[in-house]
Steps between C-alpha positions, in 0.01 A plus 500: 500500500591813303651828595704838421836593635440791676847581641821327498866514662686326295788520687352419835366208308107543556181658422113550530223407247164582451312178463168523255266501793649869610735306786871624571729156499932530641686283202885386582749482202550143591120420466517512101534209289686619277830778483264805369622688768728727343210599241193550736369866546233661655151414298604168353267209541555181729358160512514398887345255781438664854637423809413613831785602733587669861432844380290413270430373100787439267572350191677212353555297172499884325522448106546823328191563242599564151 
């Protein structure tokens, strides 16, 4: 799947996206494959597979979208 960072807290270490299909998805710092973190920002384009959790979808195996 493919989505948008629509907020981030870098220092709280997570954020939202907004998947292609109009969906809001929670991401973790620790989900990414990679160490992008320090460059992410709000609009920048992920690569990510959903997961379904207690409070609902969230995403893992982020890969930041050049």
């Amino acid at each position: 799947m493919h989505g948008e960072i629509t907020s981030i807290e870098p220092k709280l270490g997570y954020g939202y996206l907004r998947a292609d299909d109009g969906r809001e998805v929670y991401f973790q710092r620790d989900g990414f494959t990679s160490d992008v973190w320090d460059d992410l920002g709000t609009g920048d384009r992920l690569r990510f597979r959903e997961e379904q959790g207690d409070k609902g979808p969230f995403a893992v195996s982020l890969t930041r979208l050049e």
